[in-house]
Each structure stands twice: as C-alpha cells, then as structure tokens.
C-alpha positions in Angstrom: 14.4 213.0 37.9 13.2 209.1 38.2 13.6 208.7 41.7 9.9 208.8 42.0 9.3 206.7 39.2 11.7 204.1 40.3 10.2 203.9 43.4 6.9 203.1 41.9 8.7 200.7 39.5 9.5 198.9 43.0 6.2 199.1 44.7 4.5 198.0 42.2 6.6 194.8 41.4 5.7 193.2 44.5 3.2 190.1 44.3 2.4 190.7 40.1 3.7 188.5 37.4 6.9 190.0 35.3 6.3 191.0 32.3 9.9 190.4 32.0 9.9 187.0 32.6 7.4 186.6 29.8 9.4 188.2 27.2 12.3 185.8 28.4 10.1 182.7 28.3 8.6 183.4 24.6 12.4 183.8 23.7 13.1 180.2 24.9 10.5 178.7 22.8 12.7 178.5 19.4 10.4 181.1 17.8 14.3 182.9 16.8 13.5 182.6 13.1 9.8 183.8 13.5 10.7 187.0 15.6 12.8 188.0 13.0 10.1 188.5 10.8 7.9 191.0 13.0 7.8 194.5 10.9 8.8 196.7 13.7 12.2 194.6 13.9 12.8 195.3 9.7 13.7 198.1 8.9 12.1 197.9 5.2 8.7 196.5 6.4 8.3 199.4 9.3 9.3 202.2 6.3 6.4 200.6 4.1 4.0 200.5 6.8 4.8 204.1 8.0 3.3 204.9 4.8 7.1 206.0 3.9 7.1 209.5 5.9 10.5 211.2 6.1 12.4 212.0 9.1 11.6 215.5 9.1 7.9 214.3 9.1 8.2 212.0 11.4 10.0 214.8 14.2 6.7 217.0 13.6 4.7 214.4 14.3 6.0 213.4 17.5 6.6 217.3 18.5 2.6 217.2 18.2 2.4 214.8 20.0 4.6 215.8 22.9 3.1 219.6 22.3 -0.6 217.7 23.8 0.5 215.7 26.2 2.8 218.5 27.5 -1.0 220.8 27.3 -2.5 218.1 29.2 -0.5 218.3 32.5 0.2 221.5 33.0 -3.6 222.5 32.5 -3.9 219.4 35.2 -1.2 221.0 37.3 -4.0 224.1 37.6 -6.5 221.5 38.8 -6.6 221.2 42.5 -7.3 217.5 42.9 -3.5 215.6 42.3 -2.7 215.9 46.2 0.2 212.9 46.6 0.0 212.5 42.6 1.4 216.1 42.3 5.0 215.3 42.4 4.7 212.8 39.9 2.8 215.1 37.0 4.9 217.7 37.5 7.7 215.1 36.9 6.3 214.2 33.6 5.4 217.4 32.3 8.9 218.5 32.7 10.1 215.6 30.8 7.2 216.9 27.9 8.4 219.9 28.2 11.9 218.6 27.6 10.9 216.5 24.7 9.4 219.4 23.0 12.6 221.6 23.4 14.9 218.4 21.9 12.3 217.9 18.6 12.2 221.4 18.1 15.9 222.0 18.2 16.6 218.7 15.8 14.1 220.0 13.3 15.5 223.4 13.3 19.0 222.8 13.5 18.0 220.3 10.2 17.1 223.6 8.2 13.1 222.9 8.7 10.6 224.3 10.1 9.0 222.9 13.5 4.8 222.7 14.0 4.2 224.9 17.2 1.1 224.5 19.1 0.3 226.6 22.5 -1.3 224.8 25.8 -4.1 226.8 24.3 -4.8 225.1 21.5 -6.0 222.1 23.4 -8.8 221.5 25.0 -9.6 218.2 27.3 -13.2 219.0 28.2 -14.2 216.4 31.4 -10.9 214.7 31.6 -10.0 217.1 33.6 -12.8 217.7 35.9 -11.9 214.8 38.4 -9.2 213.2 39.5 -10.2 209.6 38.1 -10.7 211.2 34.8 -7.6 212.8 34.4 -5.8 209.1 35.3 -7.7 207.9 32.6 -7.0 210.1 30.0 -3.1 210.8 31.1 -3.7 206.7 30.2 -4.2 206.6 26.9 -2.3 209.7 25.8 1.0 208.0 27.1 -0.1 204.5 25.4 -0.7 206.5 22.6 3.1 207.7 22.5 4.3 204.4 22.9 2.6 202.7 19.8 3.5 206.0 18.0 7.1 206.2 18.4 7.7 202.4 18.0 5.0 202.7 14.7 7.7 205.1 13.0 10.9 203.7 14.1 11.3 201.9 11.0 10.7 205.1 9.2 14.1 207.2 10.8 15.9 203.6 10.9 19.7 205.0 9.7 19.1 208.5 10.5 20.8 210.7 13.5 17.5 210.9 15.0 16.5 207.3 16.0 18.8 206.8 19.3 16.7 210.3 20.5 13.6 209.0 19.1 13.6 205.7 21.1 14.9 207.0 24.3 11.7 209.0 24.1 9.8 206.4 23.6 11.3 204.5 26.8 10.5 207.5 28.7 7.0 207.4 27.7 6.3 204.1 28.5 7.8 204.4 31.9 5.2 207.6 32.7 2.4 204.9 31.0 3.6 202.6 33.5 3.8 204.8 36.0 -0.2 206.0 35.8 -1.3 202.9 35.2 -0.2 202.0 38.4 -1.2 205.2 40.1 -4.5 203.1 39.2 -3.6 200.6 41.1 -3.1 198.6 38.0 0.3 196.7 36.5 2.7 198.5 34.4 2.0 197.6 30.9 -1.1 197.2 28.9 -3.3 194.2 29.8 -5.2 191.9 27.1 -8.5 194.3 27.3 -9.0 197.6 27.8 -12.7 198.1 29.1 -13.7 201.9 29.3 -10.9 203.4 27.6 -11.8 206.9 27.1 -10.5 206.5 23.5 -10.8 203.2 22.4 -8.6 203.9 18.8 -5.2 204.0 21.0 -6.1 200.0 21.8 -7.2 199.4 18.1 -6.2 198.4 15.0 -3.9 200.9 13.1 -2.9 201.3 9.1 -0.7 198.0 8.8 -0.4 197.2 12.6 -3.1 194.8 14.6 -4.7 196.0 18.1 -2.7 195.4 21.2 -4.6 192.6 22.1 -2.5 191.0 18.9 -1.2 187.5 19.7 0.6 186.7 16.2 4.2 187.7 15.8 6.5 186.9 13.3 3.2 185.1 10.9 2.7 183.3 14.2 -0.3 182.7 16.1 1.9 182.0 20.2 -1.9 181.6 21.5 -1.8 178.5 19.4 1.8 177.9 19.7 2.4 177.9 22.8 1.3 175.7 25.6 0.9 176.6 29.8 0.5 180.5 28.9 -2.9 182.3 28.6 -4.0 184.9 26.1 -3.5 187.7 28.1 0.3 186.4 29.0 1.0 186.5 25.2 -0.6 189.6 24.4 1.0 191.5 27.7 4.3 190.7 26.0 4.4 192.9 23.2 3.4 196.4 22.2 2.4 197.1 19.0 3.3 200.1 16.7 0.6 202.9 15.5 0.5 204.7 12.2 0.8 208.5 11.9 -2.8 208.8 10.3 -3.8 206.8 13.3 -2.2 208.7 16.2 -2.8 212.3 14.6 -6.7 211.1 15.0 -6.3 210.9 18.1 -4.6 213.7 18.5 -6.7 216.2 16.3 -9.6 215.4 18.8 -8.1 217.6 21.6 -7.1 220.2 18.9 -9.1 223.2 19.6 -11.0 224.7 16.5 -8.9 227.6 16.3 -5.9 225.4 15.0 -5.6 223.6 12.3 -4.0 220.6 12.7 -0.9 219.4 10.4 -2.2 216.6 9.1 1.0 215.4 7.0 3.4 216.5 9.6 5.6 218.8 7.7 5.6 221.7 9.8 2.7 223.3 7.9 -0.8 223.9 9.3 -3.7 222.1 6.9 -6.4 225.0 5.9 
C-alpha cells in the first residue's frame, strides 16, 4: 500500500538536509539526562498533561479524528482536479478508512460505545474548490494527527491500545510527509508556518509549546548548541497537542447538524 509513498520518500530525499541526521547529531551532544525529562517521553507527565483522559476517551477522540480526515478525501476524491495526485489520496483515504474500522472495533470489542460521524457531517467549504487549497488543508489536518496522537500517548501508556495507537500515528506522519512534499516542500514541519489555513495546529496547546519550540528536556538547544540554526533544532522534534486543542480544530469542520463530543466519551454534547 506504500509503494507510492516510498517512492516519494526517495524522490524527495535527494539534495535536502536529513532530518535524521539532526535527530542523531542532538543525540551526540550529551543532552542524555535532559532528554529524559521531556513529558512526551514520561509516562506520568504526558497523563497530567492529557488532562488525565482515559483510554476509552482517548480511542473516541482519535476515531474523530480519523472520521474527518477520512470526510475530507473522499469528498476530494469527487473533486476533479487531483490528476497525478489521485493515486496517492485514494491511498490515504483507504488507510482512514482503515483507521476508523480498527478504533471502532477496539472501542466496541472494550464494551463501549464508539462516536460515529458520516462524510456528511463535514463540511470543508473552499478547501476544496482548487487543487492548491485542498494540499493545504490535507496539510494541516495530517499535522494535526501527528501532535494529537503523540499529545495522548502518555495517557494509554500501559494499556493494549498504545502499540495501535502509535503505529497510527507513524502512518499519519508519513501521509503529512507525503503532501507536504506533493508541495514541493521537505517532509516534516519547518521552523514557520506562513499561511497555514489553521494556524492553532502550529500553536501552542494545554501544557505543550508551538512547534516552532526549541527547549527540550528544561533546555533551551538554540542556546546550547553551537553550528545549528533555529530552524535545524526546531525541525527536530514534533510536539504533542491536547484533546481540547485538537477537537477545536476539529469542531470547525463539524457541520451544525452534529454535535460534536466534546469529552470524547462516545456521547454527542447537546
């Protein structure tokens, strides 16, 4: 199912600095002690900052998720503008699609009771009336399920459901990659992000800092470090996003017809 992505993984490596040779040189700089002080890498911390959500809650939350990005291309698919791009959404709305079927068959077979939302009860407005605006918005929405998933790992750490839960979240990052780069843009999230369509997916979160954060572990590697520019630091790390945060976002492409499930407990909010 990756061949195309893999392929785009290759392309686009050509000629652009690694953002896995960053990781590798920030682990060489003895900063050991300090990484192990970075929330999303304590269990305890993440819980706290998750705003303590339970498992159950935290499977609803990413269904919704998954439920609106899972909308948002196959109401693209309709649109008649994706040409070479086609094979590639229709790649990624089947993995939705398959993400949606694997929440809603953990919640249920755990006794509860999954949200449900239809592709009708989301509405994108202009996003999708060109081809440069659906890129843009396909954008953010997978950024936005990477800071989500890795904002509530903490909160399923021990649980049955965080292996499933992060190989999500590795999927989603490799369709952000992937349409960032349909953009002719690198793979992961640069230092600014000028024009976002919804600038809260790049901001500052309940107990998490914006991605263009450059402190990790109660230090500030802008100041730290020597030879490396802001934007290498920053392009190094992702940061996590809270479930207010993330349902924000998500509740503006909620049509008014739904309600949205605020506390993600399988229960619409009237």
């Amino acid at each position: 199912m990756f061949d195309l992505l893999s392929t785009l993984d290759a392309d686009a490596a050509a000629g652009v600095a690694s953002r896995r040779r960053a990781l590798h040189t920030v682990g060489k700089i003895g900063l050991g002690a300090a990484a192990a002080s970075i929330p999303f890498l304590k269990p305890s911390v993440a819980f706290a900052q998750s705003g303590g959500n339970t498992a159950f809650e935290v499977l609803n939350y990413a269904l919704t998720l998954e439920y609106l990005e899972r909308s948002f291309y196959r109401q693209a698919l309709d649109m008649n503008y994706l040409s070479t791009a086609r094979p590639l959404v229709e790649t990624i709305e089947a993995d939705e699609t398959a993400h949606v079927a694997l929440l809603r068959g953990a919640i249920e077979a755990a006794g509860g009771d999954p949200v449900d939302y239809e592709d009708a009860d989301f509405t994108f407005g202009d996003f999708l009336s060109s081809y440069d605006n659906f890129l843009a918005l396909a954008q953010s929405l997978e950024d936005t399920g990477v800071r989500a998933y890795k904002g509530q790992a903490g909160a399923i750490q021990g649980t049955d459901y965080l292996t499933t839960a992060l190989q999500i979240h590795s999927v989603e990052g490799r369709h952000a990659a992937a349409i960032r780069r349909l953009r002719g843009n690198q793979g992961w999230i640069p230092l600014d992000q000028p024009g976002a369509p919804v600038p809260a997916v790049y901001g500052a979160g309940n107990g998490f800092p914006a991605e263009d954060n450059v402190t990790q572990g109660g230090v500030d590697l802008a100041g730290a470090l020597t030879g490396y520019t802001r934007q290498e630091i920053t392009e190094a790390f992702d940061e996590g996003l809270d479930m207010e945060t993330v349902l924000g976002i998500a509740g503006g492409f909620i049509t008014g017809n739904k309600d949205q499930d605020d506390d993600g407990d399988g229960s619409d909010n009237n």
